[in-house]
C-alpha positions in Angstrom: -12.7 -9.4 25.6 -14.5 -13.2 25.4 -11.9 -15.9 24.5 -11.8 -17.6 21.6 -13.3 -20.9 20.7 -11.3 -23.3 19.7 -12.0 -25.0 17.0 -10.4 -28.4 15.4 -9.2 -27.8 12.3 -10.5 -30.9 9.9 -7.8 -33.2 7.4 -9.1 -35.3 5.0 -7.7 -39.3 6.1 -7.5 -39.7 2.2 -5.7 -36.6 1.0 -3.7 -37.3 4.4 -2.7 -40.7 3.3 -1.9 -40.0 0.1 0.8 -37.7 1.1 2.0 -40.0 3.3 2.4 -42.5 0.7 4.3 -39.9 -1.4 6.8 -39.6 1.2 5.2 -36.6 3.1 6.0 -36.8 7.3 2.6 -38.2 8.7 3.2 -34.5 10.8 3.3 -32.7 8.1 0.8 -34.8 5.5 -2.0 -34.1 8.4 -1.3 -30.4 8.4 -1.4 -29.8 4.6 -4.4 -32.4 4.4 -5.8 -30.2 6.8 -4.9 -27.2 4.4 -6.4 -28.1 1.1 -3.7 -30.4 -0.2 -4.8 -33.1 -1.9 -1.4 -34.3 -3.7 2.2 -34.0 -3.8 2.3 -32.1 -7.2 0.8 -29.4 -5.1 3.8 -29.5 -2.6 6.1 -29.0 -6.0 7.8 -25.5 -5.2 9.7 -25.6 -8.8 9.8 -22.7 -11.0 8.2 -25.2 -14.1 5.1 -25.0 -11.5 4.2 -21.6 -11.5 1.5 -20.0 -13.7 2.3 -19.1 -16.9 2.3 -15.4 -17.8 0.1 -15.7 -20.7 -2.4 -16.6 -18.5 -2.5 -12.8 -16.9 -4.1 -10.6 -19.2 -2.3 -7.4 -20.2 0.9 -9.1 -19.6 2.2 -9.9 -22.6 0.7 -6.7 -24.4 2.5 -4.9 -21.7 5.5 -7.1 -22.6 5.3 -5.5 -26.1 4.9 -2.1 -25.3 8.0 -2.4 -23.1 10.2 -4.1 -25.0 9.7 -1.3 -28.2 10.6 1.2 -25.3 13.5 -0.9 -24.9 14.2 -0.7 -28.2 13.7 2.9 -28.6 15.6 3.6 -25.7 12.8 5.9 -24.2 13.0 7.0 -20.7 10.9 4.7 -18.3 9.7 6.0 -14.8 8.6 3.4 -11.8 5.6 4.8 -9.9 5.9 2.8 -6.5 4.2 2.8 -3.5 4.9 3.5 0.1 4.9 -0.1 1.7 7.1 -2.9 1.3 5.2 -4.4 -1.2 5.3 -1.4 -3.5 9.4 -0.7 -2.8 10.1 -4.3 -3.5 7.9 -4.4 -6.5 9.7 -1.0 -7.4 13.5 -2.5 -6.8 12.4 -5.7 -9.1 11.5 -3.8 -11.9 14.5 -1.8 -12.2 16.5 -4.9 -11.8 14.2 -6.6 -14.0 14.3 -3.8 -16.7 18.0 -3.7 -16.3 18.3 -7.2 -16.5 16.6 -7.4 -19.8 18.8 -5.0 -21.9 17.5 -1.3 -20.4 20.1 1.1 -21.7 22.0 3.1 -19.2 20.7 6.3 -18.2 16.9 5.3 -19.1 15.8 4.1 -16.0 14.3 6.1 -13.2 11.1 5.9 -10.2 9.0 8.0 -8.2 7.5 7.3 -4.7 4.7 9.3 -3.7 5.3 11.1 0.4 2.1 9.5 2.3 1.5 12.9 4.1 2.6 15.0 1.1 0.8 13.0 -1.8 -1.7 10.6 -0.9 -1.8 7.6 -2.8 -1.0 6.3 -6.2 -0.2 8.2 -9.2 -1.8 11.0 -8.5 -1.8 14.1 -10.9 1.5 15.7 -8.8 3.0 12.5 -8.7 2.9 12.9 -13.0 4.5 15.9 -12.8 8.1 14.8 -10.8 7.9 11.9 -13.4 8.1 14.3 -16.2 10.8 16.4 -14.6 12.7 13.6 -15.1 12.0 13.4 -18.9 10.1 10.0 -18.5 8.4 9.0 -21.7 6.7 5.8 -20.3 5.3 5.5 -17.0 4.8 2.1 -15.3 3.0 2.1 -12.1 3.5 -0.8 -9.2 1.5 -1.9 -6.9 -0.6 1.2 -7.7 -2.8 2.9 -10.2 -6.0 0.3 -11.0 -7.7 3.0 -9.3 -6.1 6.2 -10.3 -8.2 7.7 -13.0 -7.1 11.1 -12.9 -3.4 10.6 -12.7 -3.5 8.2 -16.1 -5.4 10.5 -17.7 -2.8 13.6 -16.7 -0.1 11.4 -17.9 -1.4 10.2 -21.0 -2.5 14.4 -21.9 0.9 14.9 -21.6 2.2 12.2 -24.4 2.9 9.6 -21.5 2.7 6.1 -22.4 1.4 4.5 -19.2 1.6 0.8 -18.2 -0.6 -0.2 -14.8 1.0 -3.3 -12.9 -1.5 -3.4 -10.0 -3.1 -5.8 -7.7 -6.2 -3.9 -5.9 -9.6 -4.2 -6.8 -10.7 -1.6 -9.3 -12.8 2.0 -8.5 -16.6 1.6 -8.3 -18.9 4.6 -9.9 -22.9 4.0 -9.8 -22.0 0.1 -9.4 -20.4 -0.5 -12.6 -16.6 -0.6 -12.6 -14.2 2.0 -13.8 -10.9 1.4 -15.0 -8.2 3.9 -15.8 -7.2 5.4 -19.5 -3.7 3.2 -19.6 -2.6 1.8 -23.0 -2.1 -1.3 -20.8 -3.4 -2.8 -17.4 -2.2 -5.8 -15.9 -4.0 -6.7 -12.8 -5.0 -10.4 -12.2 -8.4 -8.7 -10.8 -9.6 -6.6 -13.3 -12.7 -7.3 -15.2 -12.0 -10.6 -18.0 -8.8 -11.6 -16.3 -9.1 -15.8 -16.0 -5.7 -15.4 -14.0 -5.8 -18.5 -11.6 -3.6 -16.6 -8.3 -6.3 -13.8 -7.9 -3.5 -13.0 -4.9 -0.7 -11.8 -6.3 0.9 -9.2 -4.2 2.4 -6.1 -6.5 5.8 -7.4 -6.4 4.6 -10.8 -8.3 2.6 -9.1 -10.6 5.6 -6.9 -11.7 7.4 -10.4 -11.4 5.6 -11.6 -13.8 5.6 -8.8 -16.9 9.3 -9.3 -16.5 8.9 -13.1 -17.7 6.3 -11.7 -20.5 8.5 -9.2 -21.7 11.9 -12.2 -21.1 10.0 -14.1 -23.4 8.7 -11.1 -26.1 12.5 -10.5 -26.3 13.4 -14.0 -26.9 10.7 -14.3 -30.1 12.3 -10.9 -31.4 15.5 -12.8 -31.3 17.2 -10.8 -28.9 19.1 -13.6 -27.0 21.8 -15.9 -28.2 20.1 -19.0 -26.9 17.0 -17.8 -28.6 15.8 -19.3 -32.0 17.3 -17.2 -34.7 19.3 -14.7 -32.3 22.5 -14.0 -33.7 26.1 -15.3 -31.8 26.6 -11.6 -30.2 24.2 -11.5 -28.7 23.8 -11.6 -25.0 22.2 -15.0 -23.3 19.1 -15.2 -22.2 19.0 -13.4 -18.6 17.5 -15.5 -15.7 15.0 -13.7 -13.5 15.3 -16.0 -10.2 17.5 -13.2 -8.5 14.9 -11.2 -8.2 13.1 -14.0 -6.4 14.4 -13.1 -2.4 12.7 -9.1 -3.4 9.1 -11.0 -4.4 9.3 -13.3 -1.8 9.7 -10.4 0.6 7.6 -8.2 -0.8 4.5 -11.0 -1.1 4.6 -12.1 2.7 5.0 -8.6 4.0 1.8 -7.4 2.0 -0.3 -10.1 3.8 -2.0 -11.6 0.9 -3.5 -15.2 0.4 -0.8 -17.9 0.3 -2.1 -19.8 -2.5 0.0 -22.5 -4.5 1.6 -19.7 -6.8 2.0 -17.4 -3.9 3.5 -20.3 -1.9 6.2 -21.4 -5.2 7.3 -17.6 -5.1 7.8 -17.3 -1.4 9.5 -20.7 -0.7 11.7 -20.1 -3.9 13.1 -16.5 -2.7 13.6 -18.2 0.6 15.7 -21.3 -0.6 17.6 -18.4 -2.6 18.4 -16.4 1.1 19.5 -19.7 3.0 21.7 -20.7 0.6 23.2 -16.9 0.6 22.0 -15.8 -2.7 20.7 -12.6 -2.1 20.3 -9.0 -2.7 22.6 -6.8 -0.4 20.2 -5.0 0.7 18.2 -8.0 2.1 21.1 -9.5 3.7 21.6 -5.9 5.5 18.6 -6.0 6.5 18.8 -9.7 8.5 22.0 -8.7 10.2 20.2 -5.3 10.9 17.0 -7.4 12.3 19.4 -10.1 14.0 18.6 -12.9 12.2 20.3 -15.3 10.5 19.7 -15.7 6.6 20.7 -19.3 6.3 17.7 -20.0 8.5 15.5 -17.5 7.0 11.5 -18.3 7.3 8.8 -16.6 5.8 7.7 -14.9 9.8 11.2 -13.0 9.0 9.4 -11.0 6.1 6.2 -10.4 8.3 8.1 -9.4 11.5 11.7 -8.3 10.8 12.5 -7.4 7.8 8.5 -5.8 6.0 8.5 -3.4 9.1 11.8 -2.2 8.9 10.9 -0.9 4.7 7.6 -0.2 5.8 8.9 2.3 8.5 10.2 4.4 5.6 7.0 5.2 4.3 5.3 5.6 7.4 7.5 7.3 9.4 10.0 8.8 6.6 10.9 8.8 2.9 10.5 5.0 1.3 13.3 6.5 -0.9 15.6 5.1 1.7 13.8 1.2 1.6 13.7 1.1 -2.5 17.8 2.6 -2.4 18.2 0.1 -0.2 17.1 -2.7 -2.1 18.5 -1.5 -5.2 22.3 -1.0 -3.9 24.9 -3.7 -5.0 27.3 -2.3 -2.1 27.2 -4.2 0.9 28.0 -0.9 2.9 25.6 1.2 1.3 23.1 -1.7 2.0 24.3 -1.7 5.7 23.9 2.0 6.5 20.6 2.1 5.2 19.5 -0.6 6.8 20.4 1.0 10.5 18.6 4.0 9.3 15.8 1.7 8.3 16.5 0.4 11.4 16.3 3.5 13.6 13.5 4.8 11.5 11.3 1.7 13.1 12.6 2.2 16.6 10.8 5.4 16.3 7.8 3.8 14.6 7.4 1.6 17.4 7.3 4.2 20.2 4.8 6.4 18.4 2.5 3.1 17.9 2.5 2.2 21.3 2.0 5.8 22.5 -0.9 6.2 19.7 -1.9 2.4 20.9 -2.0 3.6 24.6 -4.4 6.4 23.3 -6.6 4.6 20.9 -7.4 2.0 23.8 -8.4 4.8 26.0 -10.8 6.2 23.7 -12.3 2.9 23.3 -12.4 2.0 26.9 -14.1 5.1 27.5 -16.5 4.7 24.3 -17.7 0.9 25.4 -18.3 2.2 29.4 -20.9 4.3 28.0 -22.8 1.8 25.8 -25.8 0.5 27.5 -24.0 -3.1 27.8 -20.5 -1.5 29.2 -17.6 -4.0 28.3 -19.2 -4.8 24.8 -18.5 -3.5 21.9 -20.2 -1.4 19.3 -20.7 -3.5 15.9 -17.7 -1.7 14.6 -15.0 0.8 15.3 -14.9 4.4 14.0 -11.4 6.4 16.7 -10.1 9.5 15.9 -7.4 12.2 18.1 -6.1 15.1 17.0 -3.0 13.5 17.8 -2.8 10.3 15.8 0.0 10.3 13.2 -1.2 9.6 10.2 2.0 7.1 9.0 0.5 4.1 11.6 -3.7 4.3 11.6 -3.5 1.1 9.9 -0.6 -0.9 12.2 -3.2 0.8 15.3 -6.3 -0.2 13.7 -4.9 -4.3 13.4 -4.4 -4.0 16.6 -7.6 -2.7 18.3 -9.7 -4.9 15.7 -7.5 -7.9 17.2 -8.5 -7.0 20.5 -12.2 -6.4 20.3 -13.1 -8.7 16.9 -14.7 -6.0 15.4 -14.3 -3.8 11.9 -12.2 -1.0 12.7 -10.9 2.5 11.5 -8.8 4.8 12.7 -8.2 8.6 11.2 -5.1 10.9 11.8 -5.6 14.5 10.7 -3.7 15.0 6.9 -1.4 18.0 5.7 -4.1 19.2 3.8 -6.7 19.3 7.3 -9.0 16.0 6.3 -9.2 13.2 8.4 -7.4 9.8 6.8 -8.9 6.7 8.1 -7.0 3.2 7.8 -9.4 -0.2 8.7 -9.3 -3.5 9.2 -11.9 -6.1 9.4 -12.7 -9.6 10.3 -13.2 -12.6 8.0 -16.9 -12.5 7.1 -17.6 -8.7 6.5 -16.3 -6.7 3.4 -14.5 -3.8 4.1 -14.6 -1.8 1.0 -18.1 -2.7 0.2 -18.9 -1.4 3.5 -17.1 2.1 2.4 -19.2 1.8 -0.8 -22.4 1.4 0.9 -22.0 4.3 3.4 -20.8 6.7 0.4 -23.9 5.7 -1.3 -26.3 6.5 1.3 -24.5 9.8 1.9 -23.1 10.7 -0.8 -20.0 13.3 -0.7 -19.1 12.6 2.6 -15.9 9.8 1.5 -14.1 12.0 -0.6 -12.1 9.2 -2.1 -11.9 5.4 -0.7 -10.5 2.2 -1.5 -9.6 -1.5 -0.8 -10.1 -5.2 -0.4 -12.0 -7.1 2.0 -9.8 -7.2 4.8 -8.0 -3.8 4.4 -9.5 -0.9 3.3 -8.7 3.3 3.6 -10.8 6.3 3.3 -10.7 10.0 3.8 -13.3 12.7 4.8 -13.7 15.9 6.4 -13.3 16.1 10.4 -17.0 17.7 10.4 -18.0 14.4 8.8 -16.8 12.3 11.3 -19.5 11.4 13.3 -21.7 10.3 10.3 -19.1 8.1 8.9 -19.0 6.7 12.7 -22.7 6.1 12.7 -23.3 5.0 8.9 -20.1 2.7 9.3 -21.8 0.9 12.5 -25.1 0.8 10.8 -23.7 -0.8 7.7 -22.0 -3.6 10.6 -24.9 -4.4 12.4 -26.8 -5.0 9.0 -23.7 -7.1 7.9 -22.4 -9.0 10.7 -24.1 -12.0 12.6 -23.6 -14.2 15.5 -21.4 -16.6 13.7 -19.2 -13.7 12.4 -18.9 -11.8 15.5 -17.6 -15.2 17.2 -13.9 -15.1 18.2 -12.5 -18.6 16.6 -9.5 -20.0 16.9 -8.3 -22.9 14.5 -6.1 -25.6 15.9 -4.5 -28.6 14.4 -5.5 -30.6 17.7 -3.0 -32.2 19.8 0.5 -32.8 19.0 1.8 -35.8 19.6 4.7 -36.3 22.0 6.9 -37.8 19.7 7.0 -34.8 17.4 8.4 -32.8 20.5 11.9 -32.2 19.4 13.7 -29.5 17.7 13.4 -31.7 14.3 9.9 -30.7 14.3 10.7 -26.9 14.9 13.0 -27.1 12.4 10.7 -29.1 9.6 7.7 -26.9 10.6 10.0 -23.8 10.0 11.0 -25.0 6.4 7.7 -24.7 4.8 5.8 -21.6 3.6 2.9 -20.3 5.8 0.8 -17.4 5.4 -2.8 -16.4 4.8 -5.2 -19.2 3.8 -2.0 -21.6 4.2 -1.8 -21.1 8.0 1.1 -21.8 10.4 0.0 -25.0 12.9 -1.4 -24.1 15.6 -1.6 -27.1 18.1 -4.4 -27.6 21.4 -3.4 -30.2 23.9 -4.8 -30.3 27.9 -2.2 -29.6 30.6 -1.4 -29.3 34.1 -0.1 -25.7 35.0 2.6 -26.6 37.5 3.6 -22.8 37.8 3.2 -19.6 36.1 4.5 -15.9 36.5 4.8 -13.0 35.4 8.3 -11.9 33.1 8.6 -8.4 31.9 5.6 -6.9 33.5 3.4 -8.1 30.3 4.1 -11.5 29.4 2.9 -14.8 31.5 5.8 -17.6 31.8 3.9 -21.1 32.4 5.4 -24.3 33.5 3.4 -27.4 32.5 2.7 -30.8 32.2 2.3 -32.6 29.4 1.9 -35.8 28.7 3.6 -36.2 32.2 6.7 -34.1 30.7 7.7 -30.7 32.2 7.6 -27.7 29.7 8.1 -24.4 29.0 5.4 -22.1 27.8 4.8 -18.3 27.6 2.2 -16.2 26.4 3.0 -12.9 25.0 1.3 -9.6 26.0 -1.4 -11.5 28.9 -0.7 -10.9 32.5 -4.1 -13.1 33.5 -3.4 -15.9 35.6 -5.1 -19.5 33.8 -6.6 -22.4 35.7 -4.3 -25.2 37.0 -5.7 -27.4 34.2 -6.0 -26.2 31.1 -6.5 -26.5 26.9 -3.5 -24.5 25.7 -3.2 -23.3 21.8 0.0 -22.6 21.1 2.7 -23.0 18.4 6.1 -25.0 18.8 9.3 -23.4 18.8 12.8 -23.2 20.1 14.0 -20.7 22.6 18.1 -19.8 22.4 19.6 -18.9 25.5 23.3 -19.1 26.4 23.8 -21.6 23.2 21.1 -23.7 24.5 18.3 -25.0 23.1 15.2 -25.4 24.2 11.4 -26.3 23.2 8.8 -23.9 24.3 5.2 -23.2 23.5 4.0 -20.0 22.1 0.8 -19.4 23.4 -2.2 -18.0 21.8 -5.3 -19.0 23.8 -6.0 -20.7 26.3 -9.7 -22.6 27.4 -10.5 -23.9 30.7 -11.1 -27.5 30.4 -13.8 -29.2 29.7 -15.1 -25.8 28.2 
């Protein structure tokens, strides 16, 4: 596939200097300039920052509902999800609940099996709530979308609460919401919530603080305004903070400013050792050490590992996991956690292996072989189910295009995971081909950028050709161009493992992206290591350095623009600086 162009990422001088002026590193004023920041107040990571909860609608009427249940000691069920987002969302609410005066015996959860039970609270996913004699059901990171299940719950006496983050279902263009006594979901319809990103986990996060503070103005607490001595003091919430944290990074959302308090607050929680056992299992499981924890831990150690469970497994073993107060029990899980992703991985690259096949053989017959179609419909017989979406990132990565891939389901229809590029909506793409032919999605779902669907294998090849014809009519030029955004050159000064470490310290993510420097150099040598990774020597600013670029085995010109991130190899208790390359572009290109 066509490199990328690089593109120069633009700072505002003035927000730049302002920061500067505040006491901001110039390093680091340039790249949050460059980012949106226009003051320090938006570099405050302090709990006082965060949104308040009243703000998110249905929280506090959720906060009400809970705390009479509370009261009443009425059996609560968690419906949680699959993914790390859900399990972590699932783990804080217990906690949470708990935390806030749940009686013993009263609290309980459900986790839908991917293959078994599809997604969300599902009309069978009711029913093992109600075999545990659960008398409200709240759903996380789940349920906006789950009309049926509500409306099985709620036939069956079921108060049902809906703490959810995903876009609500569509019918005839006009949106549908499920029958729940209350929904809190900062994108349903009338919600003036600021963070339109909240992961699951946050959103649960934050009925936890509604219902903290409904329990206060009941009087509840002895720090509270009319609560009597006896009573117990106010609970703090901020150990649940390392779970959110987790949970929000790992679900990929938008790092806005709320986003970015949550994250870098569970972070400063881990390095300082303050953590749930089952998150400090699951560093030592990963190798990696807490008191240095970063927020690429979440993304690439620790979210996989949970995530395994669902895919792979039973999440039961992730949620336990996080729930556990023995270190031990934490630790065994983990290495099963652990083992579980082993296995994960060699079934994706296997799956990988054959996905890129299909594709290679797909593009040679195109009447431009080597280019690709406008977007990307695979399908075996052999795909497992548990990682279409981990296989479809990674083809729609490699050819910039909107991708699905199906695995064949338990009950015989094909599920379909995609993925898509900035500029072209995946869902409303799913919503346009089920309108122009109509019952061939039985059921689909989404956001922009991820998006799932399922049909019957007959209807395969229409989805493939409505799905490219909805592409080419929604993607141009400019969309279909591979860019790459860099921070421009680093200086030379700002090479040292100071800078690593600094850079490492602060919370990147979607829409808040890790740097990404461009500077020319001279490639003094460059070989091969591990069959599938390029080692580089080069010179920079007339200094000798290391480089390496992960997964290319192309040789690059002797001078070059490299784009690449900064960071510090360990070897033999050494320390060294080495570039991560991510592109490179011949100069003068």
């Amino acid at each position: 596939m066509n490199s990328p162009t690089l593109t120069l990422r633009p700072a505002a001088p003035r927000s730049a200097w302002a920061l500067e002026q505040a006491g901001v590193h110039p390093l680091l004023a340039r790249l949050f300039a460059a980012r949106g920041v226009r003051g320090i107040e938006e570099l405050d990571d302090g709990l006082a920052r965060l949104l308040p909860p009243a703000g998110l609608r249905g929280a506090a009427e959720a906060a009400v509902l809970l705390a009479d249940a509370l009261h009443e000691r009425l059996r609560l069920c968690i419906v949680a999800d699959y993914d790390c987002d859900g399990a972590t969302a699932c783990a804080v609410a217990l906690r949470g609940l708990a935390l806030l005066g749940a009686a013993p015996g009263t609290l309980g959860y459900v986790v839908p099996d991917r293959a078994v039970h599809g997604y969300g609270l599902t009309p069978a996913i009711v029913d093992l709530a109600l075999a545990q004699g659960a008398q409200v059901l709240v759903t996380v990171d789940n349920g906006i979308a789950s009309l049926a299940g509500v409306a099985h719950a709620r036939a069956h006496g079921l108060a049902v609460v809906v703490t959810d983050h995903h876009l609500p279902a569509q019918e005839d263009d006009a949106i549908v919401l499920p029958d729940a006594d209350v929904i809190v979901n900062p994108n349903q319809p009338g919600c003036g919530f600021a963070s339109k990103h909240l992961a699951g986990v946050g959103v649960m996060f934050y009925v936890l603080m509604a219902l903290r503070s409904e329990l206060r103005a009941r009087g509840l607490f002895a720090d509270a305004s009319g609560g009597p001595s006896s009573a117990p003091a106010q609970p703090k919430l901020d150990p649940l903070l390392d779970l959110v944290a987790l949970g929000t990074v790992a679900d990929v959302v938008r790092l806005d400013a709320n986003n970015r308090r949550l994250v870098a607050q569970g972070l400063r929680r881990i390095r300082t050792g303050r953590m749930q056992a089952g998150v400090a299992a699951l560093f030592a499981a990963a190798g990696r050490d807490p008191s240095r924890a970063a927020g690429f831990d979440f993304g690439f150690a620790l979210g996989p590992r949970i995530n395994a469970a669902g895919r792979l497994s039973d999440m039961t073993l992730g949620i336990e996991c996080l729930l556990t107060d023995d270190p031990a029990r934490a630790a065994q899980l983990a290495q099963q956690l652990d083992a579980i992703n082993r296995e994960r991985r060699e079934v994706e690259t296997g799956m990988r292996e054959q996905a890129e096949a299909l594709l290679d053989t797909l593009m040679q017959g195109m009447n431009d072989p080597g280019a690709a179609p406008p977007a990307l419909a695979i399908y075996d017989p052999d795909f497992h189910e548990g990682v279409v979406g981990i296989v479809a990132s990674r083809l729609k990565d490699r050819v910039h295009r909107p991708t699905f891939v199906f695995a064949r389901g338990q009950d015989g229809l094909l599920k379909g995971s995609g993925r898509s590029i900035e500029g072209f909506h995946l869902r409303d793409a799913l919503d346009l081909v089920s309108k122009r032919h109509p019952g061939v999605l039985k059921k689909f779902g989404g956001h922009a950028m991820a998006a799932g669907c399922t049909l019957a294998e007959a209807d395969f090849a229409t989805f493939d050709a409505a799905f490219q014809q909805a592409a080419l009519e929604g993607l141009d030029a400019a969309t279909l161009e591979r860019r790459l955004l860099s921070d421009g050159p680093l200086g030379i000064e700002h090479f040292t493992t100071d800078t690593v470490q600094a850079l490492n310290a602060q919370v990147w993510g979607p829409s808040f992206e890790a740097p990404l420097f461009s500077d020319e150099v001279e490639v003094v040598s460059q070989r091969l290591v591990g069959e599938k990774h390029l080692k580089l020597s080069v010179k920079h600013s007339g200094t000798l350095r290391d480089a390496i670029w992960f997964g290319h085995v192309d040789p690059v010109p002797a001078r070059v623009t490299l784009a690449y991130r900064l960071s510090i190899d360990e070897y033999n208790g050494r320390q060294r600086l080495q570039m991560i390359v991510e592109a490179a572009q011949a100069t003068g290109a």
